[in-house]
C-alpha positions in Angstrom: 34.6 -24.6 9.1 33.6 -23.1 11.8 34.8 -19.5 11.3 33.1 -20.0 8.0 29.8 -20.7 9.9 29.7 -17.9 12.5 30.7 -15.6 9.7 27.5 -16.6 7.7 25.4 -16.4 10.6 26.9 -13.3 11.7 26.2 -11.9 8.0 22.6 -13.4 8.0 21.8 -12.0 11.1 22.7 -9.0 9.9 20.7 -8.8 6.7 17.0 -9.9 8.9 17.8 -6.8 11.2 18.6 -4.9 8.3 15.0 -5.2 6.8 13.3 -5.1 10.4 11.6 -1.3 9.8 10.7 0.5 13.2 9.7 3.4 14.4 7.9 5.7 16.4 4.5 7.1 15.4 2.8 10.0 16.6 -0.9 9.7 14.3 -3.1 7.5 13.4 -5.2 8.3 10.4 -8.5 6.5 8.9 -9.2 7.0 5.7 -12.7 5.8 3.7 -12.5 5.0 0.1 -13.9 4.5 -3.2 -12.1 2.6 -5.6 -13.2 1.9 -9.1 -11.4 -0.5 -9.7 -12.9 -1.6 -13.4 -15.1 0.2 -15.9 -18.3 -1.4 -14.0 -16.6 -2.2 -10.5 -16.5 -0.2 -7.9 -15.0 -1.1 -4.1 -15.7 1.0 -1.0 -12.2 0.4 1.3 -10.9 1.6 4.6 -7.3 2.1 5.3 -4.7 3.0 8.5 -2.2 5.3 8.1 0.0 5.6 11.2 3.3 7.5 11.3 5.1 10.8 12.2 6.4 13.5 9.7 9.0 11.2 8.0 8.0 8.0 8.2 4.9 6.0 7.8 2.5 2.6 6.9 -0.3 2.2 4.8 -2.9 -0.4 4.2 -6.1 -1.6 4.4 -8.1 -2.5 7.5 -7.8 -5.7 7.9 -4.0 -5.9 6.6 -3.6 -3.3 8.8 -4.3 -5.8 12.0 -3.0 -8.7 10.4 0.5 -6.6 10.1 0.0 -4.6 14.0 -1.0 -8.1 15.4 -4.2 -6.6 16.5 -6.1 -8.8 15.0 -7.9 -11.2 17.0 -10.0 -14.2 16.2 -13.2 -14.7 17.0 -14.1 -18.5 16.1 -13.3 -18.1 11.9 -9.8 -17.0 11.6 -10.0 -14.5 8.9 -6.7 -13.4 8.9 -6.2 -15.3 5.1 -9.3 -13.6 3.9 -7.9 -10.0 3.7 -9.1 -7.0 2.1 -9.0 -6.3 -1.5 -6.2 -3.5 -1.8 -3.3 -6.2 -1.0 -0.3 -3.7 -1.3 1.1 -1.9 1.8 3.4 0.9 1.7 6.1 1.5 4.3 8.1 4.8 4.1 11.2 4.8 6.5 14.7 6.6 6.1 13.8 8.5 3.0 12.6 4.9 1.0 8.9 3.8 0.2 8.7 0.2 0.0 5.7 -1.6 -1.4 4.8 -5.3 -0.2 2.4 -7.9 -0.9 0.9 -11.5 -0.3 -0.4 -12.9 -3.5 -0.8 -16.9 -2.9 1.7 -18.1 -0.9 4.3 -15.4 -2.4 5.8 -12.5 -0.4 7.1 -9.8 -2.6 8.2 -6.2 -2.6 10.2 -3.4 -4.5 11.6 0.0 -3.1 11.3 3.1 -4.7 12.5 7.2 -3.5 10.2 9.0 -6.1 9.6 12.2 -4.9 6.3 14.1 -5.5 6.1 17.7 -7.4 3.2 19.5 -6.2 1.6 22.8 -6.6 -0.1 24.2 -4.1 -3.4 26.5 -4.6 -4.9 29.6 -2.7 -8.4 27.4 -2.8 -9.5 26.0 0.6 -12.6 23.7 2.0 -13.7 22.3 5.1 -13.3 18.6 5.6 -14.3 17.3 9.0 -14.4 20.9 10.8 -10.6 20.8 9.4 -9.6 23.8 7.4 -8.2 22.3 4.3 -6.0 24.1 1.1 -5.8 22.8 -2.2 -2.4 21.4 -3.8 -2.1 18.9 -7.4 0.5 16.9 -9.1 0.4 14.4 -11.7 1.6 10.9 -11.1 1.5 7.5 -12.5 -0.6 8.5 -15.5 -3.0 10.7 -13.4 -3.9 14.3 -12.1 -4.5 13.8 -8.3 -6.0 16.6 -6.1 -5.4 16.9 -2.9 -6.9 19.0 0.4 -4.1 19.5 3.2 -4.3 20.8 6.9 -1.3 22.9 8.2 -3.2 22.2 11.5 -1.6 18.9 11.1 2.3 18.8 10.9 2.6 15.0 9.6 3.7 15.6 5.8 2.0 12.3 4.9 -1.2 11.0 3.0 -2.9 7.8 1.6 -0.6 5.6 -0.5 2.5 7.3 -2.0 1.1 10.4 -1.2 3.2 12.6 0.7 5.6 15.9 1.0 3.0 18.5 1.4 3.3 20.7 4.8 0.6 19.0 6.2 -1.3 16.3 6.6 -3.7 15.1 3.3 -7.5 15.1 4.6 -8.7 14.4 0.9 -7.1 13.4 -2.2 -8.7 11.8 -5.8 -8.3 12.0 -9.3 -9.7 14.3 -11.6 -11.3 11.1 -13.2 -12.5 10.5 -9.5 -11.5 6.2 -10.0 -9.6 6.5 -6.9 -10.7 8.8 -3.9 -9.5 8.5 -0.3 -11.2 11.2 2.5 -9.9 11.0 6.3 -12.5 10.3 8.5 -11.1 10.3 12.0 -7.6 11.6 13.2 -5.8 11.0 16.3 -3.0 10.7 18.2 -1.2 7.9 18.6 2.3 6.7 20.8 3.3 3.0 19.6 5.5 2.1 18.5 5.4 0.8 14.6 7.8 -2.5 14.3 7.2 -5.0 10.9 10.1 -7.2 9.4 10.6 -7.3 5.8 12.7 -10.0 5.2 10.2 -12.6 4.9 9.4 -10.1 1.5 11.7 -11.1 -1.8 12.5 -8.1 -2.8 12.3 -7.3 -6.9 12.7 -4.3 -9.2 9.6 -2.4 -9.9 9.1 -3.9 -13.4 9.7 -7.7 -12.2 7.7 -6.8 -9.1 4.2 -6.0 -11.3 5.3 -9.0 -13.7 5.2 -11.1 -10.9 1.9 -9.2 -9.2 0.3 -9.7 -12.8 1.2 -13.5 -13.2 -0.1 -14.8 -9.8 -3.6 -12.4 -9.9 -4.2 -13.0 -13.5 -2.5 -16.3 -15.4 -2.4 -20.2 -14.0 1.7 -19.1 -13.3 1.1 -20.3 -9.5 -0.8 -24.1 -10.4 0.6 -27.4 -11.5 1.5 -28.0 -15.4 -0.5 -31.3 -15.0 -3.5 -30.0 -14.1 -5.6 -30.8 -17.0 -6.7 -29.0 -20.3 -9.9 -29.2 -19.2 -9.6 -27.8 -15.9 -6.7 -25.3 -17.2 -9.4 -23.9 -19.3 -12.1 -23.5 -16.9 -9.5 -21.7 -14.4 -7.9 -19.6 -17.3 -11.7 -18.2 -18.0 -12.2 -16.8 -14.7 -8.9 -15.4 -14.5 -9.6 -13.3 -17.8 -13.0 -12.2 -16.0 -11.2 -11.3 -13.1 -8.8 -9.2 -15.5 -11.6 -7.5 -17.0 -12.9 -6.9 -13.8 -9.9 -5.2 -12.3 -8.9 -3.3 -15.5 -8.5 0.3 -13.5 -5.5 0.3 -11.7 -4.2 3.1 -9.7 -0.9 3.8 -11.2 -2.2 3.4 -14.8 1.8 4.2 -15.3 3.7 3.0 -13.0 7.0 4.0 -14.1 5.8 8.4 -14.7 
């Protein structure tokens, strides 16, 4: 019995360490956003990248903190009341992994998509940064993006990565989603965040899941009341009208 025991706790140990992502990062990048997120909803978001060529994290500001633990409370902890753009990316050993809080759920999928881009002779200056041109179409859009050589890091906002050089600018043709760095710098921590706490799904039971907790009553009590059931189920099929523009309007192209 107790052979049996260490083994488990051996194995278990084992598994947490496996999911415990670290790494060293060289940049930190802000980037300012505009997301229109439904046909007459718009959000203005900022978002942390920090990483080195390979591997990186993305997400909001306040997630950002909350995940760094940088974030310190003043009086109202506001750690619960995070920003709108829930998912985070992580990209270590050659695997993106997406994760989110939604209610009390912790979930994630992992995906190694690889981007196809083309790269264009067409240049601009964003921030006093020499910038060239490069496209690709992904999750049922045509994103363009600006790129500085200047900048080693092959990374960008989201998924968005691969080019040689660091994204300054990057949007849709539609212009929904468009994400510009506005300050770049270096930076020497050390990135650590454990994902075991994360249930970890397939891509198609991961948005099913995503879907039912942001937009259905799958998270309350069957006994809640018709009455009240109804009330709730209208302003959840507000909220889905609301938020009808998401950024992979294909998730699986």
């Amino acid at each position: 019995m107790k052979k049996n025991f260490s083994f488990f706790a051996v194995l278990l140990f084992t598994v947490i360490l496996s999911q415990r992502i670290k790494f060293n990062a060289n940049i930190r990048v802000t980037y300012d956003s505009k997301l229109q997120l439904g046909e007459k909803y718009y959000h203005n978001q900022r978002f942390f990248l920090v990483g080195n060529s390979q591997d990186y994290y993305f997400g909001a500001a306040q997630n950002y903190l909350n995940d760094t633990r940088q974030y310190k409370s003043i009086g109202i902890d506001t750690r619960s009341i995070s920003d709108y753009f829930q998912e985070r990316i992580i990209r270590a050993d050659n695997k993106t992994t997406v994760f989110t809080n939604i209610m009390d759920s912790k979930i994630r999928y992992d995906e190694s998509d690889r981007l196809q881009w083309v790269l264009y002779s067409d240049t601009k200056i964003i921030n006093g940064v020499k910038c060239q041109m490069a496209a690709t179409n992904k999750y049922g859009r045509r994103w363009i993006a600006y790129f500085s050589r200047e900048y080693t890091q092959s990374l960008g906002p989201y998924k968005f990565n691969g080019l040689p050089g660091l994204i300054f600018e990057l949007y849709d043709i539609r212009d929904d989603y468009h994400f510009t760095a506005t300050k770049v710098e270096k930076y020497s921590d050390e990135f650590t965040f454990n994902l075991s706490g994360y249930k970890l799904m397939n891509k198609k039971n991961y948005l099913q899941a995503k879907y039912n907790m942001e937009f259905t009553l799958a998270g309350y009590p069957a006994d809640m009341g018709e009455e009240l059931r109804k009330e709730m189920q209208s302003v959840y099929d507000k909220k889905k009208k609301m938020y009808n523009n998401p950024l992979e309007l294909k998730p699986f192209e």
